[in-house]
PQR file with spaces between the fields and no chain letter, atoms N, CA, C, O and H, PARSE charges and radii, in Angstrom:
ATOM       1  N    UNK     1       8.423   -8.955   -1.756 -0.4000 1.5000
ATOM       2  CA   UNK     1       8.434   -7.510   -1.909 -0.0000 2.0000
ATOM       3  C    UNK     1       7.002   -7.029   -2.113  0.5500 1.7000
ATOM       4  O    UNK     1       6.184   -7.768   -2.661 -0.5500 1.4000
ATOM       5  N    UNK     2       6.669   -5.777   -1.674 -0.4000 1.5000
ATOM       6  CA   UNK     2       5.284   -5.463   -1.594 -0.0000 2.0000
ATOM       7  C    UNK     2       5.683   -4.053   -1.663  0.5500 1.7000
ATOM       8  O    UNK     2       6.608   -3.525   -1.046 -0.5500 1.4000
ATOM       9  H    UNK     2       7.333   -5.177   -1.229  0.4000 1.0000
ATOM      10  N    UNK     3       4.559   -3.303   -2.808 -0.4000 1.5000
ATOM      11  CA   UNK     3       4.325   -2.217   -3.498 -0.0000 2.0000
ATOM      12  C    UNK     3       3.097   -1.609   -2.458  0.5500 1.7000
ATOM      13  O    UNK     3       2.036   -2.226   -2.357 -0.5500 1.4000
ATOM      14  H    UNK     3       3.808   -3.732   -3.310  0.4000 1.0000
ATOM      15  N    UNK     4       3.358   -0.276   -1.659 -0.4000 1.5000
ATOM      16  CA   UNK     4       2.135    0.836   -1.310 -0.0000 2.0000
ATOM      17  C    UNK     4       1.769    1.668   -2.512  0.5500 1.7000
ATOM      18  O    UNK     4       2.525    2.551   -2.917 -0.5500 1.4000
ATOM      19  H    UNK     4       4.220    0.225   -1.741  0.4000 1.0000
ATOM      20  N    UNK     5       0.340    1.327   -3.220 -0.4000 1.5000
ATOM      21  CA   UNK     5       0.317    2.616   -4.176 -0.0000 2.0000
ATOM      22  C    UNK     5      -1.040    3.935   -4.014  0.5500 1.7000
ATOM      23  O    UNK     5      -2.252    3.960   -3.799 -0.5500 1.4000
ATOM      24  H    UNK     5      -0.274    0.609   -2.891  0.4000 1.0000
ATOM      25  N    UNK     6      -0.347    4.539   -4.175 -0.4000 1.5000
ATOM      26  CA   UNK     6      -1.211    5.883   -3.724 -0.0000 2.0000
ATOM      27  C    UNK     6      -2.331    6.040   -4.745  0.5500 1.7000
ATOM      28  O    UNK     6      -2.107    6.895   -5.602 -0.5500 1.4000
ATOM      29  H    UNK     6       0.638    4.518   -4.350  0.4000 1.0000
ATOM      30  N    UNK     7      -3.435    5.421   -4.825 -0.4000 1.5000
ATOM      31  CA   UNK     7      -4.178    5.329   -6.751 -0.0000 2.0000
ATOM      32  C    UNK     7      -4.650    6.347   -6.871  0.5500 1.7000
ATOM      33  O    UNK     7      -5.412    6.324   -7.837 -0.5500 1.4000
ATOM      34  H    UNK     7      -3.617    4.727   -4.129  0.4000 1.0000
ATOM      35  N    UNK     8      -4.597    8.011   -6.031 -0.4000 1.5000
ATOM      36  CA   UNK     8      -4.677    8.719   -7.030 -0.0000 2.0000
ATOM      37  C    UNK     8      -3.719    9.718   -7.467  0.5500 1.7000
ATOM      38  O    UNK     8      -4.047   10.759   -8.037 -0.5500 1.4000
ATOM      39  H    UNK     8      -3.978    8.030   -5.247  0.4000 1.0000
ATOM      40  N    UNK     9      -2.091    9.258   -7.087 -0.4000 1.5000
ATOM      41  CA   UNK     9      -1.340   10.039   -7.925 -0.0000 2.0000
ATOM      42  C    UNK     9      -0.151    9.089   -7.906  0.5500 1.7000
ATOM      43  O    UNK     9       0.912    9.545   -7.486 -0.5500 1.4000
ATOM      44  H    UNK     9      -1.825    8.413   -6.624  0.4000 1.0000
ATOM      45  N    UNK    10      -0.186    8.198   -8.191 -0.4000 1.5000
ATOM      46  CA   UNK    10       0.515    6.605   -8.242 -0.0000 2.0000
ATOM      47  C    UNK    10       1.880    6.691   -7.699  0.5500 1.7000
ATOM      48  O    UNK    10       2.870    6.242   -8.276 -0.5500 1.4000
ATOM      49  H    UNK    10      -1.050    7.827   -8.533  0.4000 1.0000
ATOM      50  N    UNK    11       1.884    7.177   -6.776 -0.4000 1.5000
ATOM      51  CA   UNK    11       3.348    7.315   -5.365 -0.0000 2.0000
ATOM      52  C    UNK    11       2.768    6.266   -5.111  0.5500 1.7000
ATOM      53  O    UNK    11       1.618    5.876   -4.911 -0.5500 1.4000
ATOM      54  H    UNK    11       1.079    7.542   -6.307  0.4000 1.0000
ATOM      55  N    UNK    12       4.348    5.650   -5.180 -0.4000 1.5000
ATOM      56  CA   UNK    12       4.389    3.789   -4.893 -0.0000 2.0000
ATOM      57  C    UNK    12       5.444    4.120   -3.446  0.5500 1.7000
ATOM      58  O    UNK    12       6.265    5.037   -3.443 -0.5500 1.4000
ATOM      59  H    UNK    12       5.282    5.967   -5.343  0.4000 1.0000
ATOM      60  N    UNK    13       5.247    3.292   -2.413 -0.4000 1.5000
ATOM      61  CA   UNK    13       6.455    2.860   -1.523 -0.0000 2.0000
ATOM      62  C    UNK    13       6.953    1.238   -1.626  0.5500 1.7000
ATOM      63  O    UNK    13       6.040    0.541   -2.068 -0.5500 1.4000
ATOM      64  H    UNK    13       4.580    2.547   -2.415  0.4000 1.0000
ATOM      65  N    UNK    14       7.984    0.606   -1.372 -0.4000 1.5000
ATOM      66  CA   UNK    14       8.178   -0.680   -1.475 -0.0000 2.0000
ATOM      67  C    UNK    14       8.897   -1.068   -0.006  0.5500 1.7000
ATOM      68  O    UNK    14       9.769   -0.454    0.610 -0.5500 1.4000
ATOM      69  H    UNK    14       8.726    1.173   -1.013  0.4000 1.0000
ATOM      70  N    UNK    15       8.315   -2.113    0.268 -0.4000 1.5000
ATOM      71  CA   UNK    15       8.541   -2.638    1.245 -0.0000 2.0000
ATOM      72  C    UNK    15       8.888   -4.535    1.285  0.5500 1.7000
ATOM      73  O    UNK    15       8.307   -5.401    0.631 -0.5500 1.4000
ATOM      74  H    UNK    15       7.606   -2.611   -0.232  0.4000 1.0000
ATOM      75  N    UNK    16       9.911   -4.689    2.193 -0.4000 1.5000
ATOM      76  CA   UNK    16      10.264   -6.012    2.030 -0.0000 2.0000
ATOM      77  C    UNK    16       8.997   -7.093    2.863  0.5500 1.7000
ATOM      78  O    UNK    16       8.762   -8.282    2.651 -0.5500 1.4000
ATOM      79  H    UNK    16      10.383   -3.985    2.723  0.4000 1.0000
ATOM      80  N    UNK    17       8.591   -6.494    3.480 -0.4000 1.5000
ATOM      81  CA   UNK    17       7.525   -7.659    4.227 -0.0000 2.0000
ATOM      82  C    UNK    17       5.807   -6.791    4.476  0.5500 1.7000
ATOM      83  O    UNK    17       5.506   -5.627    4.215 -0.5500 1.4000
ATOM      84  H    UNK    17       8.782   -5.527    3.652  0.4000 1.0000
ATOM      85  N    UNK    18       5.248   -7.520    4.861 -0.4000 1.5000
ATOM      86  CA   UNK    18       3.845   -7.339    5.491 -0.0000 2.0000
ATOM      87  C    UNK    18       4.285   -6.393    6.203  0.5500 1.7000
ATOM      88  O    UNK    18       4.174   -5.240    5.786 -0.5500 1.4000
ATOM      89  H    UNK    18       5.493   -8.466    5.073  0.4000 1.0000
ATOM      90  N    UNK    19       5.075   -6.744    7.824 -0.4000 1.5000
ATOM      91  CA   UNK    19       5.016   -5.989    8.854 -0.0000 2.0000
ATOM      92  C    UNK    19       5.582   -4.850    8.466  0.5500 1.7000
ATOM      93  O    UNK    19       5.133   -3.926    9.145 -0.5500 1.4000
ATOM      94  H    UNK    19       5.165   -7.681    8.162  0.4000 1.0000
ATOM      95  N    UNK    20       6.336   -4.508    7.710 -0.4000 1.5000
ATOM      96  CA   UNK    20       6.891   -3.231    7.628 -0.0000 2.0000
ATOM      97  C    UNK    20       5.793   -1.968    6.992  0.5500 1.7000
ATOM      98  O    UNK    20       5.540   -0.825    7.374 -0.5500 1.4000
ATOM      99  H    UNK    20       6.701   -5.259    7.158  0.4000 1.0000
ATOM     100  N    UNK    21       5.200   -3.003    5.580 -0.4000 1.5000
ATOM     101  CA   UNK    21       4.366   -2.249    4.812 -0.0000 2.0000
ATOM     102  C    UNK    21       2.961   -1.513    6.450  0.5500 1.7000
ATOM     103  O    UNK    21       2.588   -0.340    6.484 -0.5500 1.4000
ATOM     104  H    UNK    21       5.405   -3.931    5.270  0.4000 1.0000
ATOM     105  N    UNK    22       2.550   -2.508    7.426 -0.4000 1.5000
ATOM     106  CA   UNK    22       1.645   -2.005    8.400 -0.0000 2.0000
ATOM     107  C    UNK    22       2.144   -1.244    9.136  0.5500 1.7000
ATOM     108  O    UNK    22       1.244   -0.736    9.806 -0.5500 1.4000
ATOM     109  H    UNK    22       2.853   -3.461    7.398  0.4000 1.0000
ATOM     110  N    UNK    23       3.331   -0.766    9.474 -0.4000 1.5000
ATOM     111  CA   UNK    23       4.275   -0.099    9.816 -0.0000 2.0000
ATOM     112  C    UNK    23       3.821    1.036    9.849  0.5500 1.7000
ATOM     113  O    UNK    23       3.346    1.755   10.728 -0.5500 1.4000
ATOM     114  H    UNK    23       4.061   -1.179    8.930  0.4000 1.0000
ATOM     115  N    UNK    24       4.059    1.146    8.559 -0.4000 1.5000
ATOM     116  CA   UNK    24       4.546    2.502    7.900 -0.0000 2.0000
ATOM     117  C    UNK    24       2.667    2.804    7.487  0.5500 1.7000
ATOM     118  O    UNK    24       2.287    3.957    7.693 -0.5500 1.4000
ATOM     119  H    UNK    24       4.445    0.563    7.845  0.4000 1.0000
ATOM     120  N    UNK    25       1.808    1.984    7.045 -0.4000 1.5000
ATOM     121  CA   UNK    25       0.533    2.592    6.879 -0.0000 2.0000
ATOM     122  C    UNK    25      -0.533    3.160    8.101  0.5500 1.7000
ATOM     123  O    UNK    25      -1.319    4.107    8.135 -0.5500 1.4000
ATOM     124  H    UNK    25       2.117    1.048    6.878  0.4000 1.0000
ATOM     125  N    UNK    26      -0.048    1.794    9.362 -0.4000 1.5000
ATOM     126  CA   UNK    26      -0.593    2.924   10.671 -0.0000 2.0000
ATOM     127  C    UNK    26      -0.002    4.450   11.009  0.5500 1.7000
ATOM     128  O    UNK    26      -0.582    5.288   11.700 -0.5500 1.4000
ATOM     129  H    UNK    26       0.590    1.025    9.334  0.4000 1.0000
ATOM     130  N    UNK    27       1.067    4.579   10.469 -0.4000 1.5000
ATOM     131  CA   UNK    27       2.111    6.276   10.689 -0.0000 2.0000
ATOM     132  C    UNK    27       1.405    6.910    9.779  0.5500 1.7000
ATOM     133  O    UNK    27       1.763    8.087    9.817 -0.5500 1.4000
ATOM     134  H    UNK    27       1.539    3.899    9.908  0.4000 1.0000
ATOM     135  N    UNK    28       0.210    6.684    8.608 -0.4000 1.5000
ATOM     136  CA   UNK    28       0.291    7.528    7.466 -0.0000 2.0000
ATOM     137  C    UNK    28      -1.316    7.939    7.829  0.5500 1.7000
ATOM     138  O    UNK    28      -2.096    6.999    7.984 -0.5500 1.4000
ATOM     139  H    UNK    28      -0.081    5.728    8.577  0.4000 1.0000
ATOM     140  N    UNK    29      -1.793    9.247    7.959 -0.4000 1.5000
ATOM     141  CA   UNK    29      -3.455    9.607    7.987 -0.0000 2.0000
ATOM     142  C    UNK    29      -4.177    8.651    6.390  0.5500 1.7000
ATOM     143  O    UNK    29      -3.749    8.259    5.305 -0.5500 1.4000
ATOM     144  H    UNK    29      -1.159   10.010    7.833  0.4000 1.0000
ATOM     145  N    UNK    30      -5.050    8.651    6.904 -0.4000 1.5000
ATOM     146  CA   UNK    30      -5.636    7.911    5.877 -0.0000 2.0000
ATOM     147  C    UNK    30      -6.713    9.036    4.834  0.5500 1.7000
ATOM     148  O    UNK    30      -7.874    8.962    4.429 -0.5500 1.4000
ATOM     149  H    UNK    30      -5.398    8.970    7.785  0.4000 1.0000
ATOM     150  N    UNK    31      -5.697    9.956    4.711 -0.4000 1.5000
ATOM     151  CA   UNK    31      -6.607   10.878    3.697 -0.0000 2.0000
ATOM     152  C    UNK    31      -6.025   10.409    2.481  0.5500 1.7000
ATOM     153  O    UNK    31      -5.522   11.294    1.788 -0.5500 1.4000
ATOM     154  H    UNK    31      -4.754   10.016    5.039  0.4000 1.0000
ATOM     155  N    UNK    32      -5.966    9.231    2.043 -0.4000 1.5000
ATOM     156  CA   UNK    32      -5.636    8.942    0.180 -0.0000 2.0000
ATOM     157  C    UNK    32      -5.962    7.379    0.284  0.5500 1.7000
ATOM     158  O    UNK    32      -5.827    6.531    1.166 -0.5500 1.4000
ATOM     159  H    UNK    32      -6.375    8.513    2.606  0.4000 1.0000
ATOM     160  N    UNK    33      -6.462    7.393   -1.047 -0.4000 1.5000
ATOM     161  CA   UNK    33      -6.895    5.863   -1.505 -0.0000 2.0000
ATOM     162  C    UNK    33      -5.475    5.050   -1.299  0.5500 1.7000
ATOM     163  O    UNK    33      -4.332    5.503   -1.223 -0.5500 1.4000
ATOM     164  H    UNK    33      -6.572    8.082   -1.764  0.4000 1.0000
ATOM     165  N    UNK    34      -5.878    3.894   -1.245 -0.4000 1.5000
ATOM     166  CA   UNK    34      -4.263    3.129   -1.241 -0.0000 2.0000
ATOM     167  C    UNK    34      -4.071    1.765   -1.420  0.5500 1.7000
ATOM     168  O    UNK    34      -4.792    1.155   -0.631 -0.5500 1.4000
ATOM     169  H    UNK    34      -6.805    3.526   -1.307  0.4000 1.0000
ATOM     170  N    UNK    35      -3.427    1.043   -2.100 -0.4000 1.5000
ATOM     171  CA   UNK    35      -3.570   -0.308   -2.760 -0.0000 2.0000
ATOM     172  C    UNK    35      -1.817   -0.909   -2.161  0.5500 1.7000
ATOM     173  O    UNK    35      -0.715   -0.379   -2.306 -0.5500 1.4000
ATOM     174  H    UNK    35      -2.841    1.539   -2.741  0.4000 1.0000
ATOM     175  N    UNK    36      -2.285   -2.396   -1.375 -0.4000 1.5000
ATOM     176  CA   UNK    36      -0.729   -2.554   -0.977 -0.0000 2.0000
ATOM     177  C    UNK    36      -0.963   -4.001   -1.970  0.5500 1.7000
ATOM     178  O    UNK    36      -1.822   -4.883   -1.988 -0.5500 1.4000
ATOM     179  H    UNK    36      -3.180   -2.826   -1.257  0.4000 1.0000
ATOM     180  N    UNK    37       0.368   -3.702   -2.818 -0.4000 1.5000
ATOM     181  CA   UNK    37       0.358   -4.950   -4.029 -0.0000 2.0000
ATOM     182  C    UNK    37       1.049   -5.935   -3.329  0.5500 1.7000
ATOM     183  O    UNK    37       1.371   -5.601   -2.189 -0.5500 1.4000
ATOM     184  H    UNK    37       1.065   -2.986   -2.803  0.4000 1.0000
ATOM     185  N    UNK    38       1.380   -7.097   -3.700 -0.4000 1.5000
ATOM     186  CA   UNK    38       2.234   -8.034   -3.869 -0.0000 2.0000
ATOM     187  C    UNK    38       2.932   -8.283   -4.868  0.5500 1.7000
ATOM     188  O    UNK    38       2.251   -8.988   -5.613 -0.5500 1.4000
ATOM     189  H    UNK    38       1.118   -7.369   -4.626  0.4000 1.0000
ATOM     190  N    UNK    39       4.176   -8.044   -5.411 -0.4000 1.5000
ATOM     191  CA   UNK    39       4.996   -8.086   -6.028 -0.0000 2.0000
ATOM     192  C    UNK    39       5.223   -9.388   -6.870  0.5500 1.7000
ATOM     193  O    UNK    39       5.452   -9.245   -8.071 -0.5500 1.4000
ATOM     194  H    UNK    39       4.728   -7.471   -4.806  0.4000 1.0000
ATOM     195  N    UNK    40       5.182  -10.470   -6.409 -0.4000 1.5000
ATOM     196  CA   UNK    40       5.479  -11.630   -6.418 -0.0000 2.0000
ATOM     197  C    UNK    40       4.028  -12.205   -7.759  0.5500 1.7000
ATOM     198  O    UNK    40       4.218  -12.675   -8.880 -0.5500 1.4000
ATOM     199  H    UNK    40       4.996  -10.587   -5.433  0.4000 1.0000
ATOM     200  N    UNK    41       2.676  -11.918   -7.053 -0.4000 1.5000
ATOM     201  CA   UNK    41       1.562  -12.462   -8.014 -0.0000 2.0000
ATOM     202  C    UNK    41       0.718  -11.428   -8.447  0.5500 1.7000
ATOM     203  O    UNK    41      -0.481  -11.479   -8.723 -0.5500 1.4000
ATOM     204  H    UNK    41       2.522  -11.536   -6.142  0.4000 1.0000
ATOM     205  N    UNK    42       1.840  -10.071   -8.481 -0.4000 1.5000
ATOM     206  CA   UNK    42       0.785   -8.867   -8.942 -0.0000 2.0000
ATOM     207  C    UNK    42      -0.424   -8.781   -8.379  0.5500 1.7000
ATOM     208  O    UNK    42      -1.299   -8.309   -9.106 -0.5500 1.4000
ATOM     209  H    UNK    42       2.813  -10.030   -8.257  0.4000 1.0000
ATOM     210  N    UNK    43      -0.790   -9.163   -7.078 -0.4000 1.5000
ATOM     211  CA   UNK    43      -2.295   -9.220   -6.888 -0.0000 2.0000
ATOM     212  C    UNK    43      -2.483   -8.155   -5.681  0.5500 1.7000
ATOM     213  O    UNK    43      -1.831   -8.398   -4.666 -0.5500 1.4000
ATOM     214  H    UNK    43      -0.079   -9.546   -6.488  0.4000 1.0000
ATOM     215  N    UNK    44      -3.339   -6.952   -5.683 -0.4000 1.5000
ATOM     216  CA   UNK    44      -3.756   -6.132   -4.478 -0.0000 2.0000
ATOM     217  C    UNK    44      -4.043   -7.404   -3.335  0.5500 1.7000
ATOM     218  O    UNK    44      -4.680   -8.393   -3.698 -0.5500 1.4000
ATOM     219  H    UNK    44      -3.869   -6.755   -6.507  0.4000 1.0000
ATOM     220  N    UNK    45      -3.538   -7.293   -1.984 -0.4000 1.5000
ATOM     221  CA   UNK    45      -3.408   -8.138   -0.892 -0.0000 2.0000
ATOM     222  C    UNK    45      -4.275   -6.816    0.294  0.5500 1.7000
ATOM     223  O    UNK    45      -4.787   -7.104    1.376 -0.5500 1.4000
ATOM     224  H    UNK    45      -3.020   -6.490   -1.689  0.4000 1.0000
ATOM     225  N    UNK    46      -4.236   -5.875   -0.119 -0.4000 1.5000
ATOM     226  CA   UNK    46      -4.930   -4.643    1.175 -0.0000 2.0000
ATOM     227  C    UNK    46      -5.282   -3.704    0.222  0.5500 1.7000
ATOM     228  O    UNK    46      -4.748   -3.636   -0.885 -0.5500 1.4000
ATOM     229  H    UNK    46      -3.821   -5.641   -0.998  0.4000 1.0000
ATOM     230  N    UNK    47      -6.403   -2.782    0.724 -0.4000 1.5000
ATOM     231  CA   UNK    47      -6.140   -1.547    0.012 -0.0000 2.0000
ATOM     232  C    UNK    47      -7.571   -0.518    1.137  0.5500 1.7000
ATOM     233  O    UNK    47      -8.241   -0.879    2.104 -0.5500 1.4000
ATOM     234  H    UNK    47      -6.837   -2.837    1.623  0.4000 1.0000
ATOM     235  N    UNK    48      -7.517    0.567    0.506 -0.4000 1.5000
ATOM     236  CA   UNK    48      -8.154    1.786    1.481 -0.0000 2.0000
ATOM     237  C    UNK    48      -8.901    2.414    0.530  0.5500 1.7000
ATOM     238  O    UNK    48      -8.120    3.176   -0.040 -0.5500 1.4000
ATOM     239  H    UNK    48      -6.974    0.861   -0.281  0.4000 1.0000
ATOM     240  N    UNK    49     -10.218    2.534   -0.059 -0.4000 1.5000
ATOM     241  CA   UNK    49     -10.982    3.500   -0.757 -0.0000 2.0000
ATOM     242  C    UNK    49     -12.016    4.597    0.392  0.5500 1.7000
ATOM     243  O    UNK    49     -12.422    4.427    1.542 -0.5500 1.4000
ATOM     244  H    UNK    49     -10.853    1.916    0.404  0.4000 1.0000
ATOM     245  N    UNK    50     -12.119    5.453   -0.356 -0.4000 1.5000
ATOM     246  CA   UNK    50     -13.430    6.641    0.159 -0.0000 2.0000
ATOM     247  C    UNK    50     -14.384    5.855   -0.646  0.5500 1.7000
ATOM     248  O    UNK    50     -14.158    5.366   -1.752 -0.5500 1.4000
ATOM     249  H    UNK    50     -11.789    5.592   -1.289  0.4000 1.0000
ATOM     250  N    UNK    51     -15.760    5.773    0.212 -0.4000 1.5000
ATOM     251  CA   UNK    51     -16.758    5.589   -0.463 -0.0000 2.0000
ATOM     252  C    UNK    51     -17.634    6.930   -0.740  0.5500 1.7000
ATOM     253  O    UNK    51     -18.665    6.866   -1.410 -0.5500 1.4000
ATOM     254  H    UNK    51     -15.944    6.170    1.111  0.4000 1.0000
């Protein structure tokens, strides 16, 4: 299971696999920071900042 979180207004999506979570993040503009967790070892596996 894998957590999308929005880090700056912590809208989470959950998703059962990788492919779905890339899915759904190529469909989304990339105007928001975004952290895709792993559920399993709590560990950020992707994520999207503004520099």
């Amino acid at each position: 299971m894998l957590t999308l979180k929005d880090v700056n207004t912590n809208k989470t999506w959950k998703f059962e696999n990788k492919t779905d979570a890339s899915d759904f993040i190529s469909t989304m503009s990339f105007g928001f920071e975004w952290q895709l967790i792993d559920n399993n070892t709590n560990e950020v596996i992707a994520c999207h900042y503004f520099e």
